[in-house]
Backbone as CSV, one residue per row, in Angstrom:
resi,resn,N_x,N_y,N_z,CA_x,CA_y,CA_z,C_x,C_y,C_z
1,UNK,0.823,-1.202,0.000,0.000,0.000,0.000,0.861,1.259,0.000
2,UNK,1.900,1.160,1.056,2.831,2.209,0.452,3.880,2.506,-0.380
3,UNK,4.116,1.695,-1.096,4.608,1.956,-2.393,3.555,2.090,-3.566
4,UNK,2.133,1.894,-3.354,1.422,2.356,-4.420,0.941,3.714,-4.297
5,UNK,0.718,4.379,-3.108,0.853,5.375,-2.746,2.058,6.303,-2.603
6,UNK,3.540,5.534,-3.125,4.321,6.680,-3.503,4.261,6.789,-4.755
7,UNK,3.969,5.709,-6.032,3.882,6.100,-7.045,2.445,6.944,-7.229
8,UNK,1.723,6.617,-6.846,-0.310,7.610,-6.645,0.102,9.236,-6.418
9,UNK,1.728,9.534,-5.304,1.547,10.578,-4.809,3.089,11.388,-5.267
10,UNK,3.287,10.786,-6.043,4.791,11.138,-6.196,5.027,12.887,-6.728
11,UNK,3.674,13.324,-7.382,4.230,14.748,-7.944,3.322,15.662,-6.903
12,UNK,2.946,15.468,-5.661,2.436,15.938,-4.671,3.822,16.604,-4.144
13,UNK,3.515,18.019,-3.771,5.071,18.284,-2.805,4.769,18.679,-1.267
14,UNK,5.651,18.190,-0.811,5.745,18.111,0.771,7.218,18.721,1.193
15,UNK,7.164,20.091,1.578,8.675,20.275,2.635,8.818,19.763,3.689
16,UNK,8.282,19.091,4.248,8.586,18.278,5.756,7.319,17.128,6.172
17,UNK,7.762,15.892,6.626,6.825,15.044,7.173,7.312,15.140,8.289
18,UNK,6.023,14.913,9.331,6.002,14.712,10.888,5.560,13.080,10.674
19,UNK,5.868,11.779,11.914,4.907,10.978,11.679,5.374,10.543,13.333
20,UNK,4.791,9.216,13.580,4.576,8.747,14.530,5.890,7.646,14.435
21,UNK,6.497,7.679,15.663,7.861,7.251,16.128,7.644,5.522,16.286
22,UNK,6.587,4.971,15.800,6.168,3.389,15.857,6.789,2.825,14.663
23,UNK,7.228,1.782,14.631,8.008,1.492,13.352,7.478,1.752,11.866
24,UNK,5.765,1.010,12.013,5.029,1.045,10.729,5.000,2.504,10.258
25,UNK,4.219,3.464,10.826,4.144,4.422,10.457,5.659,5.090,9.828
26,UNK,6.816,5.121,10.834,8.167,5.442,9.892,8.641,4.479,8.944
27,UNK,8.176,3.254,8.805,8.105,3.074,7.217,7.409,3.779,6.396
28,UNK,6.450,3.709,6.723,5.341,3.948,5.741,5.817,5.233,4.860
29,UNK,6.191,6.261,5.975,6.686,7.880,5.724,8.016,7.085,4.219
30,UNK,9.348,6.103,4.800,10.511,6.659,4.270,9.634,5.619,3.164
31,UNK,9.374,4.829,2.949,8.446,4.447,1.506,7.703,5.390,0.436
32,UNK,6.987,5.597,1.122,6.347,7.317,0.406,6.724,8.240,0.222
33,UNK,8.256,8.511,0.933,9.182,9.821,0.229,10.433,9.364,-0.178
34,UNK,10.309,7.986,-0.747,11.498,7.185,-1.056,12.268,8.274,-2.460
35,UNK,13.499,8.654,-2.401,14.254,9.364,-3.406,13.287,10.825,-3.519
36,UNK,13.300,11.220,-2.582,12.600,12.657,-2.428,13.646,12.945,-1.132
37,UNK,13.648,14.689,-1.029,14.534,15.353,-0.172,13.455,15.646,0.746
38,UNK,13.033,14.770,1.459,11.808,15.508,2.397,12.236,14.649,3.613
39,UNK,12.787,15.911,4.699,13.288,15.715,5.882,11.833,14.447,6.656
40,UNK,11.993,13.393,7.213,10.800,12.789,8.253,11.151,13.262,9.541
41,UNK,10.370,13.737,10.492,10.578,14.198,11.823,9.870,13.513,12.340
42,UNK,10.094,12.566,13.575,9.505,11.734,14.303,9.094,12.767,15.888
43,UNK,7.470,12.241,15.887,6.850,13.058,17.058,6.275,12.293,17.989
44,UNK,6.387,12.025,19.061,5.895,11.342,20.016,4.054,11.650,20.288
45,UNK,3.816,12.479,19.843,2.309,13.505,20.184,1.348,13.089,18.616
46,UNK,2.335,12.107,17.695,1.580,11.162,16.648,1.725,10.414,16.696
47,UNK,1.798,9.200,17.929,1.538,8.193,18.001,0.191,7.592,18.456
48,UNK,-0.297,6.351,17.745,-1.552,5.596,18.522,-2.439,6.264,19.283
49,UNK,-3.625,6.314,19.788,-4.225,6.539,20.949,-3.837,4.989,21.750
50,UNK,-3.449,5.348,23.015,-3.340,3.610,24.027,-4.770,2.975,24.084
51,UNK,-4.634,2.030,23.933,-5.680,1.154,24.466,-5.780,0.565,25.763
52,UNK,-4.712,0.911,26.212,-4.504,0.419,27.800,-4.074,-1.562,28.027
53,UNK,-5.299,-2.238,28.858,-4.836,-3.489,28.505,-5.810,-4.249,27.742
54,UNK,-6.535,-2.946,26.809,-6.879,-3.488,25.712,-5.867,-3.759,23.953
55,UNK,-4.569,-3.525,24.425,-3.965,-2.687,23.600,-3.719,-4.061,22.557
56,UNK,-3.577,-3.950,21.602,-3.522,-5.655,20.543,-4.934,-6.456,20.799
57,UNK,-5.911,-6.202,21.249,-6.541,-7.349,21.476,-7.624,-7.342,20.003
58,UNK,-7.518,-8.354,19.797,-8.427,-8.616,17.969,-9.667,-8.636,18.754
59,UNK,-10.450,-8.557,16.877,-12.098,-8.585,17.492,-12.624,-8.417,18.832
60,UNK,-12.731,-7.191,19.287,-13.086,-7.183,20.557,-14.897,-6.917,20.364
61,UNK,-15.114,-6.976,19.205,-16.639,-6.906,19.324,-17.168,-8.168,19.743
62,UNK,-16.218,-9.830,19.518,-17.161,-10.885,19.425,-17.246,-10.986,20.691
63,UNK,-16.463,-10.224,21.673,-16.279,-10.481,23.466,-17.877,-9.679,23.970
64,UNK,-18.599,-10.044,24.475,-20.045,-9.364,24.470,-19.645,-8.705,25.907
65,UNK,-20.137,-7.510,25.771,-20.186,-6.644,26.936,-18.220,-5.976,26.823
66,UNK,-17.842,-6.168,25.643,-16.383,-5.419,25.965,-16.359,-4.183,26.134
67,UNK,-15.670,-3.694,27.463,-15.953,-2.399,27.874,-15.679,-1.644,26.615
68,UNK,-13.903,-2.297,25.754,-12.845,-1.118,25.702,-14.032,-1.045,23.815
69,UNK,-15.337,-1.809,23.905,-16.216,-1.160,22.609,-16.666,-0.257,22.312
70,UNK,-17.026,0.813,23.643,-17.605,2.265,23.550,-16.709,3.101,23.059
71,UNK,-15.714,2.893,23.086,-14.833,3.928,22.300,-15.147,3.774,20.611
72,UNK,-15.531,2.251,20.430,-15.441,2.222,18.577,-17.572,2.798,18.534
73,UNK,-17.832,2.215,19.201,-19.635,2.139,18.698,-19.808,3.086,19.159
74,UNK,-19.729,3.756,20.682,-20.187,5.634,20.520,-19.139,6.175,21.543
75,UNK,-18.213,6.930,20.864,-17.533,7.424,21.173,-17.835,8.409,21.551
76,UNK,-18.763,9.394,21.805,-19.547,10.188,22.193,-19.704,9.941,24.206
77,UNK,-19.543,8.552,24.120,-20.023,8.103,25.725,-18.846,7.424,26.310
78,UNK,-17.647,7.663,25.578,-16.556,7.235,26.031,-15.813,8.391,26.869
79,UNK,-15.999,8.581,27.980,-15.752,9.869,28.915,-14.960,9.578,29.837
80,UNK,-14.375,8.564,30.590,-13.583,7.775,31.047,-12.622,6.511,30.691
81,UNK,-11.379,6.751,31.036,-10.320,5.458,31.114,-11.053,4.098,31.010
82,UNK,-10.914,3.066,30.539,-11.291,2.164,30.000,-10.046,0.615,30.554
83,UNK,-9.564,0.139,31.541,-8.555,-0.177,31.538,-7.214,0.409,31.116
84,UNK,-7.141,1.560,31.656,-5.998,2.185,31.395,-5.905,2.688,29.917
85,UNK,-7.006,2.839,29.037,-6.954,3.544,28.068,-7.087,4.991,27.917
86,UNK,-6.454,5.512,26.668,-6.577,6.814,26.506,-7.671,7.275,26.632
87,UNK,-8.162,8.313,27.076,-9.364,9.255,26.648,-8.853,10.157,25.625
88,UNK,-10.441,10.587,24.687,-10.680,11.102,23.915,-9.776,12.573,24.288
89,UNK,-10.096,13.022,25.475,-9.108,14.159,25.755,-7.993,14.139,25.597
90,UNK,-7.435,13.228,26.311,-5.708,13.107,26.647,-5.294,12.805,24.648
91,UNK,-5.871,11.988,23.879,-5.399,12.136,22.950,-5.976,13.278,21.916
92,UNK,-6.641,14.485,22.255,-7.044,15.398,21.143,-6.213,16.493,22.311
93,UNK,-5.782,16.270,23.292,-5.079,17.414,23.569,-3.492,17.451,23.193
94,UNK,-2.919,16.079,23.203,-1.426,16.225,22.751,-1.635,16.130,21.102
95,UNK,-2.482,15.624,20.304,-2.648,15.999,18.839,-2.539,17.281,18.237
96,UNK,-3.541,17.974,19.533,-3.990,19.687,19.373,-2.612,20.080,19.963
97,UNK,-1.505,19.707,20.943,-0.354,20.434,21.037,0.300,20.445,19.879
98,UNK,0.258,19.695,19.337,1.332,19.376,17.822,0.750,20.635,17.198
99,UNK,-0.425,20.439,16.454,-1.372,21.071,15.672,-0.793,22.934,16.029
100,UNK,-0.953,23.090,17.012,-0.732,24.500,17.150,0.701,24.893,17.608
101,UNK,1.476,24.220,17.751,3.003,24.675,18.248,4.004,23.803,17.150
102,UNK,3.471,23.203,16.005,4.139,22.602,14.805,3.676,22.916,13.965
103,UNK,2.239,22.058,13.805,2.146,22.360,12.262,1.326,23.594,11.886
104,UNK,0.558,24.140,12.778,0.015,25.617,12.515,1.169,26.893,12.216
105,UNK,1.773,26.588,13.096,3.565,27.919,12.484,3.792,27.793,11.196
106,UNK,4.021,25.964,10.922,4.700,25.748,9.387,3.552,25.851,8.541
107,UNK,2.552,25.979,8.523,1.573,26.211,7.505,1.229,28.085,7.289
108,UNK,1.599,28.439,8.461,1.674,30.118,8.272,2.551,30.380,7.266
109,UNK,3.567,29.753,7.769,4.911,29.865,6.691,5.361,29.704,5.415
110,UNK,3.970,28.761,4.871,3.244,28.290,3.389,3.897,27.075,3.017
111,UNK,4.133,26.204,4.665,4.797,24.729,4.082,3.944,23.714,4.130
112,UNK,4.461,23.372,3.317,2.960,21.896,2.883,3.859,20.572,4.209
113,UNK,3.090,19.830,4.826,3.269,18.955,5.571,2.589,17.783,5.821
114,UNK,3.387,17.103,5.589,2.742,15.219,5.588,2.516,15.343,6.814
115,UNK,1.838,14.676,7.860,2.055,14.242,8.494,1.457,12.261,8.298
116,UNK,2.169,11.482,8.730,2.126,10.125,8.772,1.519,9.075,10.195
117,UNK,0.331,8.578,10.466,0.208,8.397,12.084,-0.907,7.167,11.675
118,UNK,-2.190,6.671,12.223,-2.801,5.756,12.795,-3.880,6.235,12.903
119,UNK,-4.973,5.647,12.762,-6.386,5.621,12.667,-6.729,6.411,13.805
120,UNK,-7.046,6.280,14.882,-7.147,7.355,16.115,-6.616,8.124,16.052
121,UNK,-5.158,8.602,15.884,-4.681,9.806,16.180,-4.914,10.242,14.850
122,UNK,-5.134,9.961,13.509,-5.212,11.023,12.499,-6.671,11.606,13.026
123,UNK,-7.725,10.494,12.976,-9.348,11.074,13.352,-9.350,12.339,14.528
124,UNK,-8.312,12.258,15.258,-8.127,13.443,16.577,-8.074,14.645,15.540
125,UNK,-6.929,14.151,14.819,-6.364,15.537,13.614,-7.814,16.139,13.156
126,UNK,-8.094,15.030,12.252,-9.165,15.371,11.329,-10.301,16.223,12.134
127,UNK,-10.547,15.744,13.172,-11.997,16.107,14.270,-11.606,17.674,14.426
128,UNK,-10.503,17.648,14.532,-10.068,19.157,15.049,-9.765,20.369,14.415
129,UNK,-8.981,19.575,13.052,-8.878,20.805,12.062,-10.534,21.187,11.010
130,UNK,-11.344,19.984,11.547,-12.546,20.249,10.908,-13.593,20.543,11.836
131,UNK,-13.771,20.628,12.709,-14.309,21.022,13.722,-15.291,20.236,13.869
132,UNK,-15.162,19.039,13.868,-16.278,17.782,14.084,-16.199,16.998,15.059
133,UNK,-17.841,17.124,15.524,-18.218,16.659,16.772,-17.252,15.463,17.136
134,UNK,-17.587,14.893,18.584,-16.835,13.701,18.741,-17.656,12.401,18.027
135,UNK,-19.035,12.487,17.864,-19.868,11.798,17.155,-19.636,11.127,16.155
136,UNK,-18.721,11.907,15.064,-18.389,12.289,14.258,-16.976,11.174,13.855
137,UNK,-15.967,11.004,15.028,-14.830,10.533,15.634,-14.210,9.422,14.267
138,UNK,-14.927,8.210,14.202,-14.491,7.068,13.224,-14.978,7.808,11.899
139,UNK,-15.998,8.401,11.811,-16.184,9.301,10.296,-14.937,9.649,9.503
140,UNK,-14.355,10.067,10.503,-13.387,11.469,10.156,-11.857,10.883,9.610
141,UNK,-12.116,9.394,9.941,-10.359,9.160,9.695,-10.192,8.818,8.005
142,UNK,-9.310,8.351,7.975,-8.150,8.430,6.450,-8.157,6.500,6.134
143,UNK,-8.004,6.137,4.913,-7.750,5.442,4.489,-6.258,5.140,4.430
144,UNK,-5.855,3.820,4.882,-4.810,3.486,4.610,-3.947,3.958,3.758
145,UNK,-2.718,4.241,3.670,-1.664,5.380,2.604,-2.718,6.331,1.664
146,UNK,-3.391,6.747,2.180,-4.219,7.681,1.427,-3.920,9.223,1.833
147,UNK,-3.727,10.227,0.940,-3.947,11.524,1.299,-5.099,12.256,1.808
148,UNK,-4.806,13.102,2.557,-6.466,13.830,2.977,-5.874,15.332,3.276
149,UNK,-6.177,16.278,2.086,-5.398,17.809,2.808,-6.864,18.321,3.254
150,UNK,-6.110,18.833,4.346,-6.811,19.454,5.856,-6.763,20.522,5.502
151,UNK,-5.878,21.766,4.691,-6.093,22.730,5.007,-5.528,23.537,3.122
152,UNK,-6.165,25.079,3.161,-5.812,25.020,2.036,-4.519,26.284,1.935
């Protein structure tokens, strides 16, 4: 997927990628800017939302009554830790630190920016630079190596 998405995205220009310091995601980045001069900056504040000690666990829908499900079916009512999982806060507030002390400066500045991350933490992105409800939350995310510009 990401090498079809560097050839899909190759005459797209990017002065800087941010991505998430997890291995996949910094593949994914040096795949997609493979023989391009585009610095990757690894950010701790684009990684994963935690799942706590739900964290890896498959199909957690077929487990009936799984707590750590309100976060996927209504995230809206997910208002508390979950076994040591993230809240919706704790991860739209270090997303929103990035957002305004990274990539809001470099977009003043008229630089185009990848950023590279994971289904939860892009949907934080997305929710925020679009101003959509938490309702809204799984709506909002990105397709696998797919582009989505946020801003114009």
């Amino acid at each position: 997927m990401a090498q079809n998405a560097h050839d899909e995205y190759r005459d797209v220009h990017f002065d800087v990628c941010y991505c998430s310091p997890l291995i996949r995601a910094r593949e994914t980045a040096e795949i997609l800017l493979q023989g391009r001069d585009v610095p990757i900056i690894t950010d701790d504040r684009l990684i994963e939302m935690g799942f706590g000690d739900y964290e890896g666990l498959g199909y957690s829908f077929q487990i009936p009554d799984c707590p750590v499900n309100v976060i996927f079916m209504e995230p809206q009512n997910y208002k508390e830790s979950v076994g040591g999982s993230e809240t919706f806060e704790e991860l739209f507030a270090r997303t929103g630190d990035f957002l305004k002390n990274v990539a809001q400066p470099l977009l003043e500045e008229g630089k185009d920016i990848l950023i590279v991350g994971h289904g939860a933490m892009n949907s934080s992105i997305v929710c925020q630079v679009r101003k959509l409800p938490i309702e809204k939350f799984w709506d909002a995310g990105i397709e696998n190596c797919k582009l989505m510009k946020l801003s114009e």
